[in-house]
C-alpha positions, -999 to +999 in steps of 0.1 A: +586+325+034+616+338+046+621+374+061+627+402+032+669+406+031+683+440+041+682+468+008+709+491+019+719+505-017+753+526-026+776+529-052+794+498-046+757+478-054+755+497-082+789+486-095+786+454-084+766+444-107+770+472-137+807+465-140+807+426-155+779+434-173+800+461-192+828+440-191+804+411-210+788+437-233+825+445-245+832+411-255+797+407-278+806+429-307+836+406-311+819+381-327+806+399-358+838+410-362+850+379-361+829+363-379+825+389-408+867+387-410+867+347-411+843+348-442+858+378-454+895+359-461+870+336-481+870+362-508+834+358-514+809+388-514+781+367-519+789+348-483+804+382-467+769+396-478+745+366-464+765+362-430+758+401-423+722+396-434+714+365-414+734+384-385+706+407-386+681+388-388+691+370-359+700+397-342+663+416-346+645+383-337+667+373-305+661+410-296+626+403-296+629+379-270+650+396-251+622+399-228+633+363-212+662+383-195+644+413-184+614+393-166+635+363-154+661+392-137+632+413-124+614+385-107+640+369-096+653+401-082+619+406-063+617+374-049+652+377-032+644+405-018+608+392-007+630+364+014+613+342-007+643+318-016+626+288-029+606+312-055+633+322-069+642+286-085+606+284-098+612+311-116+644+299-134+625+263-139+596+287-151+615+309-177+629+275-192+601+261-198+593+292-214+624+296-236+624+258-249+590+267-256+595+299-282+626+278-291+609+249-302+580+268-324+609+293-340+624+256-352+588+248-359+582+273-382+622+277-397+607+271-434+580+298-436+600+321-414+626+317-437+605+325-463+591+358-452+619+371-436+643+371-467+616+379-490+614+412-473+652+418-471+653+418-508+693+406-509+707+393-545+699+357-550+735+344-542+737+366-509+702+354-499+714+316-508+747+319-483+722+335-453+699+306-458+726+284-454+734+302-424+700+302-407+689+266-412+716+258-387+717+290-366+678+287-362+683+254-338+702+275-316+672+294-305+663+274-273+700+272-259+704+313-268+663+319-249+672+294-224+709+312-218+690+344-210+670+332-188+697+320-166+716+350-169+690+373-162+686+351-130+722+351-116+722+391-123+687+389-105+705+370-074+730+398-076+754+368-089+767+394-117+803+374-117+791+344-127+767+354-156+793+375-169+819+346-171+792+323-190+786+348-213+821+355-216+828+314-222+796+320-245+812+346-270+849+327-269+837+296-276+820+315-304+847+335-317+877+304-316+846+277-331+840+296-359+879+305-369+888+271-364+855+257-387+858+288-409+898+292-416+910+260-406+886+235-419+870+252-447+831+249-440+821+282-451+793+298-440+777+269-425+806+270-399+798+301-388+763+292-379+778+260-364+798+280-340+770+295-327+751+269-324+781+249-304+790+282-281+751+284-273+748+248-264+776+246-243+768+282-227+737+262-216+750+231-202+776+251-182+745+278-170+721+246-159+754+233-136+761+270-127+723+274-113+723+241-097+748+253-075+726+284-062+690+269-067+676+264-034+662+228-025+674+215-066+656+219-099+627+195-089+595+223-083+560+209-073+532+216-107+512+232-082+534+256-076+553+260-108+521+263-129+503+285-103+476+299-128+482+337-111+514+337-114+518+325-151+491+349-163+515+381-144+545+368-162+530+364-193+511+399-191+546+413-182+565+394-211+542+406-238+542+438-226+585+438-226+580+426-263+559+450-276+582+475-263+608+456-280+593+458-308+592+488-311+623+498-304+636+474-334+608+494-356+629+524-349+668+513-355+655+490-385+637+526-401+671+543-390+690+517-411+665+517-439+661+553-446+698+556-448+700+535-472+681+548-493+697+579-491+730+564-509+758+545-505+783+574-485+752+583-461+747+544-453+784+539-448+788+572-422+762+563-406+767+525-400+805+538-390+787+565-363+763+535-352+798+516-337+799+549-310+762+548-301+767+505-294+802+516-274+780+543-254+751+515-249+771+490-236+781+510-206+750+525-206+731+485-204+753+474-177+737+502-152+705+494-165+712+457-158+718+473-121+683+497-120+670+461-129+687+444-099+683+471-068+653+478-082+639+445-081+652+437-047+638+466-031+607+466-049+602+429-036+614+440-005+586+467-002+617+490+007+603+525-006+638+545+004+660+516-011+640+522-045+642+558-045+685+557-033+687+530-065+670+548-089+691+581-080+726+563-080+718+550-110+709+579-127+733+598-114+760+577-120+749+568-158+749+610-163+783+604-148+793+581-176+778+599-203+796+630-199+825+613-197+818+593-231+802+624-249+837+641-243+857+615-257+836+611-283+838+652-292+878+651-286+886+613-309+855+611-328+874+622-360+905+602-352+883+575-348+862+578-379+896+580-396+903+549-383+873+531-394+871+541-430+897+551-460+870+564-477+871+605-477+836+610-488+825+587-461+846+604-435+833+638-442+801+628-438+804+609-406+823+639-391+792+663-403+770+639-379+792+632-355+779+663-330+744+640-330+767+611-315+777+633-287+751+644-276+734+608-279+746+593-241+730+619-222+693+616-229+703+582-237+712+581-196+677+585-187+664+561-218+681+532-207+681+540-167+647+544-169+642+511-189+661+495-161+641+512-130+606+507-151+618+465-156+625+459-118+592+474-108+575+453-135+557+484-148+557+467-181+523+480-192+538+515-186+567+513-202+548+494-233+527+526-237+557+551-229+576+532-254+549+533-278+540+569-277+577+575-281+579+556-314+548+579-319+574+608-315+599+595-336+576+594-368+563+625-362+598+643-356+611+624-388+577+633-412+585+666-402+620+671-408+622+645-435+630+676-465+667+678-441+671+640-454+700+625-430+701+658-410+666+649-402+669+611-395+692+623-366+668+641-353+642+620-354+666+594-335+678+616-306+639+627-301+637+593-295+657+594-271+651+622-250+610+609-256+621+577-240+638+590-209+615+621-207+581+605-205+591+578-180+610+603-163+574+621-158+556+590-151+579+576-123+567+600-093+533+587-096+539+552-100+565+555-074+537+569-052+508+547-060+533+513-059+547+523-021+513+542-011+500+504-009+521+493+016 
């Protein structure tokens, strides 16, 4: 093993690696829109209405995995700063193996998750027929998209944040230009669409494995012994499961959000998915210094650097509060331009601009939600942030059962006590685990 590498963290570390992956998150929404405005010149509502379901669908069950990243980058991050060079490829060979793995069983089980999953969206039977369409072929993208996490959360782990964000940049091109040319110019429908995933995931992948081979220390060629090692697979799957759950319930609350306003009528479901476009502009900023807590405070945790963890977990904060005032402003000073923009409809404007104070308030517990996620990830103090996460959700519901006689007023609530639980209880957790992790040492 070779000696740990030096953990000097600034502001420029921090940027380093939070700036492409904002740059990258701004280029993802791009291809819903896309998408939704290639089927939409189709002049069908029945396939504008099953691409947005199966979009979704996809994008709730890819979340779930999501957990590929987070693990892959904090390992990877540890190891690096552990010195331990050769480690770090196991871990990519690892977290392949893994994602071809959930991959393969998702394509396994397409018919019956099929099945269940748009018997419980409910959509009419010609909107359900198009999104069917649409995930029969989307579906086999699953190992290339699990396997294209996994090496992007390893370059970002390497502190290689350049690369990962031009793959997924090449990623959501190749997306956005496949389906307009299989959409617009050749006439496949909905089945394009998913086609265009399918391609841009694929080659996302072949360009990531050629990408990696370039930084992988010694090749791709890793000894059983080693990459099977019994301890190690039962800490990464321990730490995966516990990333899911968390996941999971995260989805519980935004799916609830979504459902619940809904139900509450057409004008409340349209402000609301309009206000839902500022909370993802304020996340993507906001998951790009997470992506950097996950980073320096990976390296310095492997690194057994006690002051490096402490200096990354303040600039990270401090910057992300940084941000979030800075967005929360905008938001207060164009929010109703914007809103304007977004929607013709007066009844739905006056209703997003009677919520729109909740979306400015949003980024700054949101600050510590996601900054916290980040610090909590690169530690691997998975089981912590499971139960954090959990007893948050807890909060949720109970803010929401409480409040629920304010109908929307009180699903807002609900949400940004969510929120502020997030950040809050990890924020109180994370001087004891700080002490009891470097106490060891």
């Amino acid at each position: 093993m070779n000696a740990p590498l030096p953990t000097r963290v600034g502001s420029r570390q921090v940027f380093a690696i939070a700036g492409p992956a904002m740059v990258a998150n701004l280029t993802t929404p791009l291809i819903g829109v896309v998408s939704t405005t290639a089927i939409g010149r189709l002049d069908d509502a029945a396939l504008l209405g099953g691409v947005a379901m199966a979009s979704v669908i996809f994008d709730c069950l890819f979340w779930l995995f999501g957990f590929l990243r987070m693990s892959t980058l904090a390992f990877t991050a540890q190891a690096l700063g552990a010195g331990e060079t050769r480690e770090e490829t196991v871990i990519l060979v690892r977290g392949l193996i893994v994602a071809g793995l959930i991959g393969g069983a998702l394509i396994a089980l397409q018919l019956p998750l099929a099945g269940a999953l748009f018997d419980l969206m409910g959509g009419s039977a010609g909107v359900t027929h198009a999104a069917k369409t649409y995930f029969m072929i989307r579906i086999w993208s699953s190992p290339f998209a699990f396997a294209n996490y996994v090496i992007l959360g390893w370059l970002v782990g390497q502190a290689r944040a350049n690369p990962a964000l031009a793959l997924q940049v090449v990623i959501n091109l190749i997306n956005m230009a496949a389906t307009i040319l299989l959409v617009l110019v050749y006439n496949t429908g909905i089945a394009g669409a998913a086609i265009a995933a399918l391609l841009s995931e694929g080659v996302g992948f072949v360009l990531g494995v050629i990408v990696c081979r370039r930084f992988a220390h010694g090749g791709f060629a890793v000894p059983r012994a080693i990459l099977f090692d019994r301890t190690k697979l039962m800490r990464l799957l321990a730490v995966n499961s516990d990333i899911m759950i968390r996941t999971a319930a995260l989805i519980t609350v935004f799916l609830f959000f979504t459902a619940k306003g809904a139900r509450a009528g057409d004008v409340t479901l349209a402000a609301n998915s309009v206000l839902n476009n500022f909370l993802l502009v304020s996340a993507f900023f906001l998951d790009g210094l997470a992506n950097a807590a996950q980073q320096l405070c990976g390296r310095t945790f492997g690194a057994r650097d006690a002051r490096g963890f402490a200096d990354s977990t303040r600039l990270v904060l401090l910057w992300g509060l940084g941000f979030a005032l800075v967005v929360a402003v905008l938001f207060a000073s164009f929010g109703p331009d914007l809103i304007n923009v977004m929607t013709a409809s007066e009844d739905v404007r006056r209703a997003a601009r009677e919520f729109l104070p909740f979306i400015v308030i949003a980024p700054i517990p949101g600050v510590f939600a996601f900054g916290f996620d980040g610090i909590y990830v690169g530690a691997t103090w998975a089981r912590e942030m499971r139960n954090l996460m959990l007893a948050s959700l807890a909060i949720f519901f109970a803010i929401w059962l409480a409040l629920q006689s304010f109908g929307n007023t009180g699903l807002w609530c609900a949400l940004l006590a969510f929120y502020v639980a997030r950040g809050g209880l990890q924020g109180a957790r994370y001087p004891a685990l700080y002490r009891a992790t470097f106490q060891k040492i």
